[in-house]
N, C-alpha and C positions, 0 to 999 in steps of 0.2 A: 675205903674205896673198894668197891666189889670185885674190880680184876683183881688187885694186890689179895683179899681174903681168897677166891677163888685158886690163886697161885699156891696161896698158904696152904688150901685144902687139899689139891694135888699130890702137893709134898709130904704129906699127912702118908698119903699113902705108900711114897718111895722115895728117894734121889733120883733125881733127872736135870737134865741137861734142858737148856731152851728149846730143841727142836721139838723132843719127846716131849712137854709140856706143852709145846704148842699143839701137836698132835692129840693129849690126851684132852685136850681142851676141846678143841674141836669135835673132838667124838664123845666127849661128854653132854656138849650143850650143842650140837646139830648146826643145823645151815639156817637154823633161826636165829642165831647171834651174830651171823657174819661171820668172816675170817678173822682173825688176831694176825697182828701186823706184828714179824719175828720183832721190829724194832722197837715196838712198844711194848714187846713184852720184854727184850731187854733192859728197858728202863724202869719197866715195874720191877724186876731184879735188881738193880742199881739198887733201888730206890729201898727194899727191902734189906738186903746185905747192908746198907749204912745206918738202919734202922735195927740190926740188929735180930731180923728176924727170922733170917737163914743164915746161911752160912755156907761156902761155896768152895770149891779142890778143885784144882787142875791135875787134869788126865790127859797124861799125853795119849796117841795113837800113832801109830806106825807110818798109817801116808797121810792123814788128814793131820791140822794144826789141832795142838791143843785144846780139850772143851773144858767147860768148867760146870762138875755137875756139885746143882746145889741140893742142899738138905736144910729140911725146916729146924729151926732151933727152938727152947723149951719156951721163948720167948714170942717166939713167931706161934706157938700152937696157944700159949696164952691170950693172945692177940686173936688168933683163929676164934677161940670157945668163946672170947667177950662179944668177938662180932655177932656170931648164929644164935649168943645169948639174947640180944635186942632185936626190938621190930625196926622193920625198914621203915625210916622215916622219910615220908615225900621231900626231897631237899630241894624241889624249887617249887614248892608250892602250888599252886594249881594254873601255871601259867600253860599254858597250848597256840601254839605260832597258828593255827587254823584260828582258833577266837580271834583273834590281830585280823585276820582277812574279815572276818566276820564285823569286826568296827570297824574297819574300813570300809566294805562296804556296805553297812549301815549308814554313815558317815556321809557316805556318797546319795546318799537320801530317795536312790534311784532303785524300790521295789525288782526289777528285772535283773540290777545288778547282784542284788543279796540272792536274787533264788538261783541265776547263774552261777554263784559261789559254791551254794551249797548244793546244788544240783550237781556240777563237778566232784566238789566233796563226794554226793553221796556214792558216783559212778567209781568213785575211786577204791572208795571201801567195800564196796560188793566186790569187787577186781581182787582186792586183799582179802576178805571172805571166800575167797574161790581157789584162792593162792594157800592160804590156811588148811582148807580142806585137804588141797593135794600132800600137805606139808604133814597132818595129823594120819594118811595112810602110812607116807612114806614114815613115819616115827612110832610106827606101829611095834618094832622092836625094843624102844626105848622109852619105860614109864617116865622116864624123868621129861626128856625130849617129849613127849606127848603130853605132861602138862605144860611145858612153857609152852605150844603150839596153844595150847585149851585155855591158856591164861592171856593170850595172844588175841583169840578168837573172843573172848570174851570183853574186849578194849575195844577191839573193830566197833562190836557188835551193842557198846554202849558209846561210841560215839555215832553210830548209823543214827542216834536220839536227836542228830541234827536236824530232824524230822520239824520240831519242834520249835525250832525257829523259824520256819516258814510260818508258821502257826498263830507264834507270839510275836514275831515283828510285823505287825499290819503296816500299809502306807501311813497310817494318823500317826503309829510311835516311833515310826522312821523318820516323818517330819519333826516330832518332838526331842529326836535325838540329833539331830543336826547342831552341829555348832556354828554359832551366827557366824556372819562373814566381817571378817577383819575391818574397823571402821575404817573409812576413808581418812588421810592424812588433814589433822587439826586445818581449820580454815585460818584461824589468828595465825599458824605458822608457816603459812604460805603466804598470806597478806605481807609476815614482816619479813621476808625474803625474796621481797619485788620489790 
């Protein structure tokens, strides 16, 4: 799981506490990841410490309660090097919720409907294109942050290939891809239920 490795990798570098991990998180991988939710990132620590792969002390403080700062253990940095060892493998395969809009409205066998689709589509990813740009100035400080923006940009900018569907779904294989309409209910089994 990429949070729990990313957590691991953190710790690589020091002991820390949830917030400061949350923080160094955030200012590692920019406003292109979103924010991490303290609570989810507590449960990736749950989930690690009973796995074994930190390990965690309570420190008191003077007015605030108790924190608990964890330290990666030889087992967690074992776990770390097997991860960044292997390629990312696609784990859900090549599924995308826009294709699903795209056979639906195929589907719907109504030519105006599919270029509405992806006419939307395409207005959305230029919008995101534009959003990217201001995102690769702002990450101007941070090689890392500017490739995930540039790897970012480069998703937009192959699925902008929507292009292409307009192209290849003519009205003739829009009609060919329609699925016939459900038969009307057996005539024998209405006959024998009058």
């Amino acid at each position: 799981m990429p949070l729990h490795h990313a957590v691991l990798a953190l710790l690589v570098a020091k002991p820390a506490h949830g917030y400061e991990l949350k923080s160094s998180f955030e200012q590692a991988v920019g406003e292109q990841w979103g924010g991490l939710n303290i609570g989810h990132l507590y449960q990736v620590l749950d989930r690690l410490a009973r796995d074994g792969l930190i390990e965690s002390e309570r420190q008191p403080q003077a007015v605030k309660p108790d924190r608990l700062v964890h330290r990666i253990t030889p087992a967690g940095r074992a776990e770390l090097d097997r991860w960044l060892s292997e390629p990312n493998v696609r784990t859900r395969g090549y599924r995308d919720d826009f294709f699903l809009k795209v056979v639906a409205a195929a589907q719907a066998g109504d030519p105006e409907t599919l270029t509405a689709v992806l006419r939307r589509q395409r207005v959305h990813l230029l919008t995101e294109l534009r959003s990217l740009a201001e995102a690769r100035v702002a990450a101007a400080g941070s090689p890392v942050v500017a490739l995930l923006v540039k790897a970012a940009e480069l998703h937009v900018r192959a699925d902008l290939g929507v292009d292409a569907a307009e192209h290849d779904l003519t009205p003739d294989v829009l009609a060919a891809l329609r699925l016939p309409a459900a038969p009307a209910a057996d005539a024998g089994t209405q006959s024998s239920s009058a």
